[in-house]
N, C-alpha and C positions, 0 to 999 in steps of 0.2 A: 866782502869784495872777492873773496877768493870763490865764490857761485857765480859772481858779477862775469870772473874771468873764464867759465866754465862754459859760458852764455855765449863768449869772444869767440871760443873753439868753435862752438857749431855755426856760427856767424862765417868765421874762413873757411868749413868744410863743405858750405854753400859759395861761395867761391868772394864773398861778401866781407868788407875791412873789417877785421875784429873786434867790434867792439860789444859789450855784454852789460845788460844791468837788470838788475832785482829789486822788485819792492818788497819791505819789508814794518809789519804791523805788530805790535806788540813781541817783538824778538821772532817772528814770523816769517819765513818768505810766501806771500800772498800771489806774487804775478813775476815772470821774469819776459825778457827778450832779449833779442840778439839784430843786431844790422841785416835787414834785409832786404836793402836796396837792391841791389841785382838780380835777388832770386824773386820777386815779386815784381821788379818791374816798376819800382812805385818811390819819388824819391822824398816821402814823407816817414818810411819803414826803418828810422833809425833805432835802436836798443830803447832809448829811455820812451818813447811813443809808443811802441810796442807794451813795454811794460805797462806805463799807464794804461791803455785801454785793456790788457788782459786786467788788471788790478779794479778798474772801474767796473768791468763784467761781473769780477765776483765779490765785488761789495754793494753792487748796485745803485752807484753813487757816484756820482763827479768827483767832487768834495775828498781827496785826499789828505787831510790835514792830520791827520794820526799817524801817518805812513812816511817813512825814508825809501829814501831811490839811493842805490849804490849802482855806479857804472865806472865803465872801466878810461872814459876818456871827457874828457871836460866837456860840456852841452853847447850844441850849438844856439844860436838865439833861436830858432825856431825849439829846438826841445825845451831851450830854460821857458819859453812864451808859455809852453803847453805847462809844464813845472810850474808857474806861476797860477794859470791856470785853473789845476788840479790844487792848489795851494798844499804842493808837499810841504812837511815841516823841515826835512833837513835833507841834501842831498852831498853824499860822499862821492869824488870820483877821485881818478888812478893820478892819468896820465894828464899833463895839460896840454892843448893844443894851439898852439902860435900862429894856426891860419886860421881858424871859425870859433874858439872858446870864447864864450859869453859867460865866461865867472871871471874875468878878469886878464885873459891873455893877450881876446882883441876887443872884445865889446868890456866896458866896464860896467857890471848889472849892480854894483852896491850905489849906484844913483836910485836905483827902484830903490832901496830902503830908505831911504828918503823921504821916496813919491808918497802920494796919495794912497795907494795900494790899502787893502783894511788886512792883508795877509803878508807874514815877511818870510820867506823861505831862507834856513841858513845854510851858507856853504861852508864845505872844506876841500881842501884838494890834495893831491898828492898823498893819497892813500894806494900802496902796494908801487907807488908811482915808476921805479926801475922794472919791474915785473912787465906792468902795462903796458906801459913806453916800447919793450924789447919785443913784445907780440905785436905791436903795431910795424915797428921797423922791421921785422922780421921777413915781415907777409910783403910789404912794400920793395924789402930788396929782390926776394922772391919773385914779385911781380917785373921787376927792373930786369934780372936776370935771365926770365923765360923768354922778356921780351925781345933780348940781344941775343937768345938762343935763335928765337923765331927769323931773326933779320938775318942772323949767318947761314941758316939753312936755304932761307931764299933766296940769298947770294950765293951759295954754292951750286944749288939748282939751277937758278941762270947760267953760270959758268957752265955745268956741266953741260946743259942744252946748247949752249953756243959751240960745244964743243966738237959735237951730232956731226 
């Protein structure tokens, strides 16, 4: 987890929400990525997609089933889909998320083990989860902060110009 979150940095130093995850094959890191919705332009560019398709390049296979995904924030249903997918075997994440996690925060995905599915991906959550959680909030107040920087400056601006 702690590469997962390593993946987060360079995700916020691209100006993109922190979130990082690594796949991992026989005690292996095989593929990583990092959120890179903003800097690509593309809002399919989450951490755990990314990682799958570097991980599928270099094993030359779909079929993930030998491999773990560690990420730093609970999957959205579009990654757990792709996760299912790739039929990773076990996927570790941080933080959980209370607006989009699809391990159980809003989507409830242990109905898929259930299903039909001929593949069962297991979860866990709340690995590093204080760690994860604090880099997510972090960047967000950050983001909060600049932004009532930017609205004071452009109310002082006006003022000033009214002032001419």
């Amino acid at each position: 987890m702690q590469q997962a979150l390593s993946e987060a940095d360079l995700a916020e130093l691209n100006g993109d929400v922190p979130v990082g995850a690594v796949i991992v094959k026989s005690g292996q890191i095989i593929a990583r990525g990092h959120n890179q919705r903003e800097f690509a332009h593309d809002t399919t560019a989450h951490a755990e997609i990314v990682a799958i398709r570097e991980a599928c390049k270099k094993l030359q296979r779909w079929i993930l089933d030998d491999c773990d995904l560690y990420v730093t924030l609970e999957p959205c249903l579009m990654c757990f889909g792709a996760i299912i997918q790739a039929r990773i075997a076990n996927v570790y994440f941080g933080a959980y998320d209370p607006k989009t996690g699809a391990c159980g925060s809003v989507a409830e995905t242990a109905a898929l083990k259930e299903s039909a599915l001929n593949h069962h991906t297991r979860i866990a959550g709340g690995m590093l989860e204080e760690e994860c959680a604090q880099k997510l909030k972090g960047f967000f107040q950050n983001k909060r902060d600049l932004a009532k920087l930017k609205q004071i400056n452009k109310q002082e601006s006006k003022n000033h110009e009214q002032k001419k």
